[in-house]
C-alpha positions in Angstrom: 0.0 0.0 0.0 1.1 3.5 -0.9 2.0 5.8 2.2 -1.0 8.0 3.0 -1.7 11.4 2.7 -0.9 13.4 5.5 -4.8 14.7 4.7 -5.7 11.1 4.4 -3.4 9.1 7.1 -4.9 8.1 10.3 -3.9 9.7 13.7 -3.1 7.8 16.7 -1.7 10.7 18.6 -3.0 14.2 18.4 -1.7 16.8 16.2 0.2 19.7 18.3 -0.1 22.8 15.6 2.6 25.6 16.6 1.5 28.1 13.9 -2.0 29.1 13.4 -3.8 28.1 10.3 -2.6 29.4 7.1 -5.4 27.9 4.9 -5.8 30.5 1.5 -8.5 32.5 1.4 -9.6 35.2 -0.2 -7.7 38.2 1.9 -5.1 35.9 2.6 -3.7 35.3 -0.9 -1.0 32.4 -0.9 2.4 33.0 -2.6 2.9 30.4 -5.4 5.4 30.3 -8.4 2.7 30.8 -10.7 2.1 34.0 -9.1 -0.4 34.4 -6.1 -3.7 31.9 -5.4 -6.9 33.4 -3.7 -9.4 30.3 -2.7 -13.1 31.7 -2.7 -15.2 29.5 -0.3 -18.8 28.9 -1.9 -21.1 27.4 0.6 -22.5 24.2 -0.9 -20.9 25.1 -4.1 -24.2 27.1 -5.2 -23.2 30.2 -7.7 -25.8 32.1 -9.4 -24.8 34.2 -13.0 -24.4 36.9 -11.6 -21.7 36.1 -8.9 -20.3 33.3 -11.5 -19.9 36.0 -13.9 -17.8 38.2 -11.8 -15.7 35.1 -11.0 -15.0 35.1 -14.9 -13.6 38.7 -15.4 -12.1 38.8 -12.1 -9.9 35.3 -13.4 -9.1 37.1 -17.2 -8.2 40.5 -15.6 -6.7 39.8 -12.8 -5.2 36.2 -12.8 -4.4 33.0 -15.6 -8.0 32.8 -17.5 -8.7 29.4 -15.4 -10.8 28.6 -12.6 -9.7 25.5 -10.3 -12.3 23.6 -8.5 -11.1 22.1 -5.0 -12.1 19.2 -3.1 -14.4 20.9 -1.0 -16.8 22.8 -3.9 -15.1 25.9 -4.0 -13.4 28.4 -6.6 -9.7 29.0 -6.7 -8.1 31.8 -8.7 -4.1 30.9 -9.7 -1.5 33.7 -11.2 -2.6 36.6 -9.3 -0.3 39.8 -9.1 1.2 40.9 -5.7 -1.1 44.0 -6.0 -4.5 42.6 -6.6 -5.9 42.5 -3.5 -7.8 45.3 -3.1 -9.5 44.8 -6.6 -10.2 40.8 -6.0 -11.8 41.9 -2.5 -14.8 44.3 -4.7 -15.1 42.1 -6.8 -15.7 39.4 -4.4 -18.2 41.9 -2.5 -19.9 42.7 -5.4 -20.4 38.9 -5.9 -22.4 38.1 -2.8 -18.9 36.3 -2.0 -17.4 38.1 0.7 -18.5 38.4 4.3 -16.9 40.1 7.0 -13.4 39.6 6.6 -13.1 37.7 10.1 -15.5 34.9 8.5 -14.4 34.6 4.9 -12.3 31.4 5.4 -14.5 29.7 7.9 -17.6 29.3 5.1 -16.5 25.6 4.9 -19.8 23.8 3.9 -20.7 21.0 1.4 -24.0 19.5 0.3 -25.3 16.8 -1.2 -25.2 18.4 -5.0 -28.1 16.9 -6.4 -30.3 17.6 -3.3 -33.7 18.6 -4.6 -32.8 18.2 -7.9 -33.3 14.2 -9.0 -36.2 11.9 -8.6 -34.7 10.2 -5.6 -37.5 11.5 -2.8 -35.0 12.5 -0.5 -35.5 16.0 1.7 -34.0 19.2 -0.1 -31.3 19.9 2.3 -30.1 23.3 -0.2 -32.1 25.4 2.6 -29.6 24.5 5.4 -26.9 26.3 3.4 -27.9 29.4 3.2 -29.2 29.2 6.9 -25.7 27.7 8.1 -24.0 30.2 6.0 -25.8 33.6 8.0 -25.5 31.7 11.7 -21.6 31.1 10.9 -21.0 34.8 9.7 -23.1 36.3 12.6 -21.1 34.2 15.4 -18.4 36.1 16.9 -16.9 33.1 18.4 -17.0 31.0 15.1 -14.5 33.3 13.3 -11.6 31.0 15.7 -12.7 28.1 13.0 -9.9 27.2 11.2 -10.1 26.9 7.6 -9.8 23.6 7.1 -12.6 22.6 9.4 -15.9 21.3 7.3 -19.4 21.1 7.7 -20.8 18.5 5.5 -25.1 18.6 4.6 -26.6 15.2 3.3 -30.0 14.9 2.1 -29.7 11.3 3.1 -28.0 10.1 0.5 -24.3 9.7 1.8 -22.7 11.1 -0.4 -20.4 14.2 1.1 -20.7 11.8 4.7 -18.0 10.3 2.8 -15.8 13.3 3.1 -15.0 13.0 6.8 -16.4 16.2 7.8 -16.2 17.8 11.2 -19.8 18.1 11.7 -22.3 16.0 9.7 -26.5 16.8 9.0 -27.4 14.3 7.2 -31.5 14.3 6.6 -33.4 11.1 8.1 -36.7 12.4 6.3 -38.3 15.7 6.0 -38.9 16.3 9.9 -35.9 15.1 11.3 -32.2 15.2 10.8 -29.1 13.5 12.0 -26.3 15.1 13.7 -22.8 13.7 14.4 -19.0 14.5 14.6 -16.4 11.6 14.6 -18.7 9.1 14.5 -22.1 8.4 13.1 -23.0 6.0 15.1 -22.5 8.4 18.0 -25.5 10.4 16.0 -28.1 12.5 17.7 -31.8 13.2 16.1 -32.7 16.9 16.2 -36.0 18.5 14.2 -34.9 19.7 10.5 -35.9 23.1 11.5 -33.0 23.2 14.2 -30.3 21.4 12.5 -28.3 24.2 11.1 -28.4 25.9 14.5 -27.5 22.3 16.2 -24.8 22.0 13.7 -23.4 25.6 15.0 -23.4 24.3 18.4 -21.1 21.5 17.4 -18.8 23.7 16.0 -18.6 25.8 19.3 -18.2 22.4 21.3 -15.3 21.6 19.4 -13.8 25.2 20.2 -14.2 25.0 23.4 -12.4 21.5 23.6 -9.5 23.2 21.3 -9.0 25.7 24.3 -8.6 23.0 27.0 -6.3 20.6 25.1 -4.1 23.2 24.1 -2.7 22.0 20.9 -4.3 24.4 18.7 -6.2 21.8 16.6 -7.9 22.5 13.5 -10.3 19.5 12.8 -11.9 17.6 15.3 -9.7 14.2 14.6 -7.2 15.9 15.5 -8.0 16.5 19.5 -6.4 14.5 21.8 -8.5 11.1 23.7 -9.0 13.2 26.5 -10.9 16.0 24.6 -12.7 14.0 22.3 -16.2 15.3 21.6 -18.5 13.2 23.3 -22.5 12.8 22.0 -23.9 12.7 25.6 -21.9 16.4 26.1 -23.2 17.7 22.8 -26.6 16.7 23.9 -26.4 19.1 26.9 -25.1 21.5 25.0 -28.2 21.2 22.4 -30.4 21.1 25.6 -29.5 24.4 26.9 -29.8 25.8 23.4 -32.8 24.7 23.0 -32.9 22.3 20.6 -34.0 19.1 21.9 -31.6 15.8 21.0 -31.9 12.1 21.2 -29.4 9.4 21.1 -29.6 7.3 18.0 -27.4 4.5 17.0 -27.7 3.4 13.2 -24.8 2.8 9.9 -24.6 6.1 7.8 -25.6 5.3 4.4 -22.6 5.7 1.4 -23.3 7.1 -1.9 -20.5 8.0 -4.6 -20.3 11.1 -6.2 -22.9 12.1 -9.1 -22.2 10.1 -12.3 -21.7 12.5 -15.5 -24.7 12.8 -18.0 -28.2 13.6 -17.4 -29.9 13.4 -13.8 -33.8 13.3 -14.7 -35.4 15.8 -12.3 -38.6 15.4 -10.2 -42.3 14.5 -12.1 -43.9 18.0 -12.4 -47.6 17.2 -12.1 -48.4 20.7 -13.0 -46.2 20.2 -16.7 -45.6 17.6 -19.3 -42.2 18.6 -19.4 -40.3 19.0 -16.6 -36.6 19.6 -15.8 -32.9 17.6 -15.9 -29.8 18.5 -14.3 -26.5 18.4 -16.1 -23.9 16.9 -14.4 -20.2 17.1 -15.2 -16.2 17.0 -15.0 -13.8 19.4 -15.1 -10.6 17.6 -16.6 -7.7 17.7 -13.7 -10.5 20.1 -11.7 -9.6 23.2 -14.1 -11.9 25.5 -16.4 -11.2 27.8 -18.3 -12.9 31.2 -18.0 -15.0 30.4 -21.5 -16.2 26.9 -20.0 -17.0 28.5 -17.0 -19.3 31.1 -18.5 -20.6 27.8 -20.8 -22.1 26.3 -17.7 -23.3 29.2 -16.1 -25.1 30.4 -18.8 -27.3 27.2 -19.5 -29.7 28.5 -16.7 -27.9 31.0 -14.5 -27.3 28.5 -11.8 -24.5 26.1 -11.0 -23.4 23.9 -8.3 -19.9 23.0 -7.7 -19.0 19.4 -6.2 -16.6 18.3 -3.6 -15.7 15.8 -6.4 -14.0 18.6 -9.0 -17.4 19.1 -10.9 -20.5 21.9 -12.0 -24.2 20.0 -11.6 -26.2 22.8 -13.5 -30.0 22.4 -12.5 -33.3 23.4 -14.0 -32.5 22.7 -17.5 -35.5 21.9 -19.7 -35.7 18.3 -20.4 -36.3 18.4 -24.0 -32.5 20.7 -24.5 -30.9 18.4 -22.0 -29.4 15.8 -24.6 -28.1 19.0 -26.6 -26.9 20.9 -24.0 -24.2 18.0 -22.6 -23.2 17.6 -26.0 -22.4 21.6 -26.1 -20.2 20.4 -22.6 -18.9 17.6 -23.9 -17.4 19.5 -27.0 -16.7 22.3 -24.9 -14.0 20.2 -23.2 -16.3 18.6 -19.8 -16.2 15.0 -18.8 -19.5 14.5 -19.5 -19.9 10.4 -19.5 -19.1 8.1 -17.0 -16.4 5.8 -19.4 -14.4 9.2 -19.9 -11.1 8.4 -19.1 -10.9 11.9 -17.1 -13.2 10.8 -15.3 -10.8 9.1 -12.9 -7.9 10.9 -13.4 -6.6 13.6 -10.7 -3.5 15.8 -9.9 -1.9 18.0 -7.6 -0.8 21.4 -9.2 2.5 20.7 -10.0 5.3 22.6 -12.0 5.3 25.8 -12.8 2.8 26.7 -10.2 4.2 24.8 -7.1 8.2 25.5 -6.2 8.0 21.9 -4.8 7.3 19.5 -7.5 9.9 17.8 -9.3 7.5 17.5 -12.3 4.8 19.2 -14.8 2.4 16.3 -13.5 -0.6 18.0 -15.2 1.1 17.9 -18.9 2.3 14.5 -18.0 -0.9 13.3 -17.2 -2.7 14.6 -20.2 -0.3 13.0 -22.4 -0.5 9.4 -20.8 -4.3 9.7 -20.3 -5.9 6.6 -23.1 -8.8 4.9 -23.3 -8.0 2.2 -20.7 -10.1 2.1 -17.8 -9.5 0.3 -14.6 -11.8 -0.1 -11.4 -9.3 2.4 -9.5 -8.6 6.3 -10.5 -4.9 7.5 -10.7 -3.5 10.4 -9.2 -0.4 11.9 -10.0 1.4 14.3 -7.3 4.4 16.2 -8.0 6.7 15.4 -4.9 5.8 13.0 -1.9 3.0 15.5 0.1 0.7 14.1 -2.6 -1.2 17.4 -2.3 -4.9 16.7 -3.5 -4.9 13.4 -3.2 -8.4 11.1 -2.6 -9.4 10.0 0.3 -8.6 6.4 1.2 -6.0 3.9 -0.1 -7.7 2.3 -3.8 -6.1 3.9 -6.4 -2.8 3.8 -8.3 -0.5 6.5 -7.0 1.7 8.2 -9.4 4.8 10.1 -7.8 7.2 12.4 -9.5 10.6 11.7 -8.2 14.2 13.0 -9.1 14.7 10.1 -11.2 11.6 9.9 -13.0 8.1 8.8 -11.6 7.2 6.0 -8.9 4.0 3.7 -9.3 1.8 1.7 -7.4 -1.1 0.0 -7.8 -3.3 -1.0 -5.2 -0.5 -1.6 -2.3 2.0 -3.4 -5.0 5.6 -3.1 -5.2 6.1 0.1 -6.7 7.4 0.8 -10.2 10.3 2.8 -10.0 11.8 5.4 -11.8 9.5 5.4 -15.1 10.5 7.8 -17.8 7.5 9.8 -19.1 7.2 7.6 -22.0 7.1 4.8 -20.1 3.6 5.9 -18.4 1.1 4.6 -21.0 1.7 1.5 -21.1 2.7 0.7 -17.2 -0.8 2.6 -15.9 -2.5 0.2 -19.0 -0.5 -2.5 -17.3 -1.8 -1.5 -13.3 -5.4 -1.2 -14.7 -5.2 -4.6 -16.5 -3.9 -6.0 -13.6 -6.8 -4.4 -10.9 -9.6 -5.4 -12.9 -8.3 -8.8 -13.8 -7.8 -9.1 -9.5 -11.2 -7.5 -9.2 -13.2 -9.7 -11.6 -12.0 -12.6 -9.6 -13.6 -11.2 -6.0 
């Protein structure tokens, strides 16, 4: 098995942070040698035109002409100049995308991208956002968040449960809702109508357990045994805000991530017609600013994925078919046998002073038709910035001497040339699904 992550690897002794967060925002642009990087936080990934649009100019004028999409829905801007700042920041305000500067970073929330919008029955959890989004902003003492720290909103589905969040709503059915930190089986049941509210509650728990241990923590996995948030604690804390909390023991459910193509919407009894979502990938998690405004422009609504992807809704169902192909020739991942679709990569060269490669080229030019059962990543240097969560991939590592890989915990494959690639990821893939078609 390829080492972990340090953003995947499991901790059996608590993190001690000396330094306080220096997550990107916004304000706080991060030096890189592509220029600087300002990481807009979108809460549940949901852009309207208007704000999308702005996002656009402020990428052609002030930085590359791209738009990155990160693992957690939001919007990054690469090849900023040193002076920008004060520019970006109207921009941003104009855009609905900028609350007090105390709280810009904190705004870490992810949904369920297809809540409301497919014919699966499940509660419309897209209201929670917007209502997390004002508590966070209007809490004083929720500004100490760190960056990194996520709230994750499920309509039931389990899909961004998958994401190891900090704090978890997941929808039980349109009255009730789930509530956990570390551990869903640790859950507690609160009324739908209080669970963004029981969700901020969380978040000030874990604060206050950050301020006894000590160790400056920035996610709750990372506090120490003896600070651990505990459900029967959180319960008391629920109590004396008000929102009543019961104990309930059950397996949270796992979804993957939306498949690319069309996601049939609900039956509109009032229409014949009805509406589809479009749902798609952005090669390597980059747009330009062109298939940007493309996707914003279908209806003047997108939703950015924790998974590197735009779901557009509320697209008539009879354009549907001709609008993915518009995507699909616009450059999108727009079909589940793309062979983008599994393919991801940290920055690299020239943007990032530590990587010993151009992984993003590389990987464009070893990218064929052969599909395996696991995705690849390719990381510039051994931080494997970016990488997916979990261990069932095949790892591809840029090294002084060429690249390292391995393929589902094999004996690496040292020090392949760039021409080498094709064929030895054909070879891995061959290999996994041969191994998986015999489970």
């Amino acid at each position: 098995m390829p080492p972990q992550p340090p953003s995947a690897a499991p901790r059996d002794e608590p993190v001690i942070r000396d330094r306080g967060d220096a997550c990107p925002g916004a304000l706080r642009l991060h030096a890189a040698d592509d220029g600087f990087l300002a990481r807009v936080r979108v809460p549940g990934g949901m852009l309207d035109a208007g704000a999308a649009a702005l996002l656009a100019d402020a990428a052609d004028r002030l930085g590359d002409g791209h738009i990155d999409l990160t693992s957690r829905g939001n919007a990054q801007l690469r090849g900023l100049g040193a002076g920008c700042g004060g520019e970006l920041q109207s921009v941003l305000v104009r855009a609905g995308l900028l609350p007090a500067p105390t709280h810009e970073r904190v705004r870490n929330i992810v949904a369920s991208p297809l809540t409301g919008l497919d014919r699966s029955g499940l509660p419309d959890v897209a209201p929670w956002v917007a209502e997390l989004d004002q508590l966070l902003c209007a809490s004083a003492p929720a500004a100490g968040l760190s960056g990194r720290f996520l709230f994750a909103l499920d309509d039931g589905r389990g899909d961004v449960t998958s994401l190891a969040a900090d704090v978890n709503l997941v929808a039980r059915d349109a009255d009730r809702a789930l509530l956990w930190t570390a551990d869903p089986a640790d859950a507690l049941l609160v009324a739908a109508a209080e669970a963004p509210r029981a969700a901020l509650v969380a978040a000030a728990y874990f604060l206050d357990a950050v301020r006894e241990a000590g160790t400056r923590a920035w996610r709750v996995a990372e506090l120490p045994a003896e600070q651990a948030l505990r459900s029967d604690e959180l319960g008391v804390r629920l109590a004396a805000a008000g929102i009543e909390a019961s104990p309930v023991r059950e397996d949270a459910r796992r979804s993957p991530a939306p498949e690319p193509g069309i996601v049939q919407g609900p039956e509109d009894p009032e229409g014949p017609e009805g509406t589809a979502a479009l749902s798609v990938l952005a090669p390597l998690g980059r747009l330009t600013t062109a298939q940007w405004r493309l996707l914003a422009g279908l209806t003047g609504r997108m939703r950015l994925t924790p998974w590197r992807g735009v779901v557009v809704p509320g697209v008539p169902a009879h354009a549907a078919a001709r609008a993915l192909a518009a995507l699909a020739g616009a450059g999108l991942v727009t079909a589940p046998d793309d062979p983008w679709r599994s393919v991801t990569a940290c920055t690299g060269r020239p943007g990032c002073a530590k990587s010993l490669a151009d992984v993003r080229a590389d990987a464009r030019a070893a990218v064929t038709r052969a599909t395996g059962p696991l995705p690849v990543h390719w990381s510039g240097c051994e931080r494997r910035c970016g990488h997916p969560r979990g261990t069932a991939w095949v790892d591809v590592v840029a090294t002084p001497t060429g690249y390292d890989l391995c393929a589902d915990g094999r004996t690496p494959r040292r020090g392949l040339q760039t021409s080498e690639l094709p064929a030895a990821l054909a070879d891995a893939r061959r290999t996994t699904s041969h191994d998986a078609a015999k489970k």
